[in-house]
Structures are given as C-alpha cells and as structure tokens.
C-alpha positions in Angstrom: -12.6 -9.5 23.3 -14.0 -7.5 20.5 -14.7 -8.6 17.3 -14.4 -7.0 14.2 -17.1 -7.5 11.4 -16.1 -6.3 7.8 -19.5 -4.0 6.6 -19.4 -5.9 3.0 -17.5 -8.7 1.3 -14.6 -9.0 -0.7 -16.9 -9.3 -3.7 -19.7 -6.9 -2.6 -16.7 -4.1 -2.1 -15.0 -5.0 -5.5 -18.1 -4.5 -7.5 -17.9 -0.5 -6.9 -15.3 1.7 -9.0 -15.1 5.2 -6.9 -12.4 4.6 -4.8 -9.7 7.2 -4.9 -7.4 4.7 -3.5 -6.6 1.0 -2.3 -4.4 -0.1 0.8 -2.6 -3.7 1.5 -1.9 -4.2 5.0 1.1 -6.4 5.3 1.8 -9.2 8.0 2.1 -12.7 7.4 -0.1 -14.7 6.6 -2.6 -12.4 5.2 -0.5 -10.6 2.5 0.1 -13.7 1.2 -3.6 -14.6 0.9 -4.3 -11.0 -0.3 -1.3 -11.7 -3.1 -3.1 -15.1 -3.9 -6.4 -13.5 -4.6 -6.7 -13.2 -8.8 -10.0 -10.9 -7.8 -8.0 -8.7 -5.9 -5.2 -9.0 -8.3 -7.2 -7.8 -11.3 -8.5 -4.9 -9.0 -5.2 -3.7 -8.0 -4.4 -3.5 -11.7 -7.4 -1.5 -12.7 -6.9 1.0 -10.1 -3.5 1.8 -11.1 -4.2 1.6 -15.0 -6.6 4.5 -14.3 -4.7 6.4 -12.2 -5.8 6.1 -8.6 -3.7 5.4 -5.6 -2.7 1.6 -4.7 -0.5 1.3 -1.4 1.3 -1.2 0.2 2.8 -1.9 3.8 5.9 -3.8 5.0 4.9 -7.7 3.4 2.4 -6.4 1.2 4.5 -4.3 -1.5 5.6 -7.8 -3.1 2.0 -8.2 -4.6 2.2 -5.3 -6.0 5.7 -6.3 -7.6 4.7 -9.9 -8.6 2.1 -8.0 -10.5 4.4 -5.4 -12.5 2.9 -2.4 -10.5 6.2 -1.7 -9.5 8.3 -1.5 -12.5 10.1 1.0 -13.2 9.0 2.7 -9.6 10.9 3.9 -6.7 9.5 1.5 -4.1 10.3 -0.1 -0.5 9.3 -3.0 1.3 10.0 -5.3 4.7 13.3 -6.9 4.0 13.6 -9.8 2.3 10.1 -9.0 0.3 11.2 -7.2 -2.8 14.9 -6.6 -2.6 16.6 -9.9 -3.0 16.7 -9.9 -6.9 13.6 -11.2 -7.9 12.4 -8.2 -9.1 15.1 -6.7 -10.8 12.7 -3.3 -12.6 11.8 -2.2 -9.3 14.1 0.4 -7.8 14.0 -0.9 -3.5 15.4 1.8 -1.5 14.8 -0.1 2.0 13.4 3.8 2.8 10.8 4.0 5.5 8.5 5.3 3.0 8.3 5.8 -0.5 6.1 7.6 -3.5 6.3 7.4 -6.6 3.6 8.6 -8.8 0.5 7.1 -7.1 2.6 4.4 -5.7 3.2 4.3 -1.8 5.1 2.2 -0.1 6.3 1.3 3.6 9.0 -0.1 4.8 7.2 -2.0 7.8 5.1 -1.7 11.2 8.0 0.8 13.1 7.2 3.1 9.7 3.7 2.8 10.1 2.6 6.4 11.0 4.9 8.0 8.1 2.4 5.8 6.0 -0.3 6.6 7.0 0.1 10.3 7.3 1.5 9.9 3.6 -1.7 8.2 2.4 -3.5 11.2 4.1 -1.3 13.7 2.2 -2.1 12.0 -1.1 -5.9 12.2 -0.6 -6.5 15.5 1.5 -3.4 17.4 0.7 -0.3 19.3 3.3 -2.0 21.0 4.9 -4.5 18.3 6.4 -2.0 15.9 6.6 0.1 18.9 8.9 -2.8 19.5 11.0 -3.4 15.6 11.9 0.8 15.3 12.4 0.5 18.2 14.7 -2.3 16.7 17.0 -0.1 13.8 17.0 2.6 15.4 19.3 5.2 13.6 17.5 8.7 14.2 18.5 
C-alpha cells in the first residue's frame, strides 16, 4: 500500500501565520482528536478573529461549535454533531453546504465535492471554481 507522510508537524505548520484558510476533515476518530487538540484549538480561533477562512466537514463542524466559531452563523454538520441542542446560537440547516461569512461548512462525505468546489470559490473566485466544476463532468 502507499503511505502517506505529512511534509511538517502539527507544531512546525502552526508556527507560520499566512494561511488564507484552514480545513477539518471529519470522520471519526480523528475529528475528535483534532477537537481535543488546545494547539489547534487556539489556532482555529486566531484564524477566524482575523478574518481568514476556517472550514469544516461532516464530524468536524462540532469543533468549531464547541469553540463559539459558530455562533450566531448559518452552519451544517453530519447529523447528530451540532443539531441536537447543544448548541443552541448556531443556526443548523442540515444543508449540504453552508457559508457564512468565512465560515464553510459540509454536511458529510456524499457532499464532499460541493465542499470542496466551495472552498475553491472562496480562495480563487467563480470563475475558477466554474472552470474546475466543468472539467468535472458533473451531472
């Protein structure tokens, strides 16, 4: 099989401050390590508080909820994650996608490509983000 090697560590990649945007994969188990991470918890709150992009996928939208990155947004999440009253400021649609402000959110894995070709919209603009869809053949 192949393996996949990460090109820096958790620590290594946190030390840097030009990203234009950070992305939590969801799944389970690793959104709850991600979630149980107070470095990348204090990360995720910097890049919102100056006004980059933070995105979430299926699981992972719930960290960004326990943290109050949420409140007062449109958001959606995997059911069960962020919808069953625990977080009572965030507005859950249970839409396949949602954005609001620099918040994106998915709804899960079946919703995946929507995501991504949001996050590509957000950071190159319509027109890049048409030309990729297109290539795509999607029906």
């Amino acid at each position: 099989g192949t393996t996949i090697m990460p090109s820096a560590t958790l620590e290594e990649a946190l030390k840097h401050d030009d990203y234009d945007m950070v992305v939590l994969p969801g799944g389970l188990p690793g959104a709850d390590h991600l979630g149980n991470d107070a470095r990348l918890a204090a990360f995720l709150t910097h890049m919102a508080a100056s006004g980059r992009y933070v995105a979430a996928l299926c699981a992972a939208p719930r960290i960004l909820a326990k943290l109050g990155l949420l409140d007062g947004k449109t958001a959606t999440a995997y059911p069960g994650f962020i919808d069953r009253g625990d977080f009572p400021k965030v507005r859950h649609t249970g839409a396949p996608l949602e954005r609001d402000g620099k918040i994106i959110t998915g709804r899960g894995p079946g919703t995946a490509m929507d995501f991504a070709l949001a996050l590509t919209e957000a950071l190159a603009g319509e027109q890049v983000r048409a030309t990729v869809e297109k290539a795509l053949v999607r029906p």
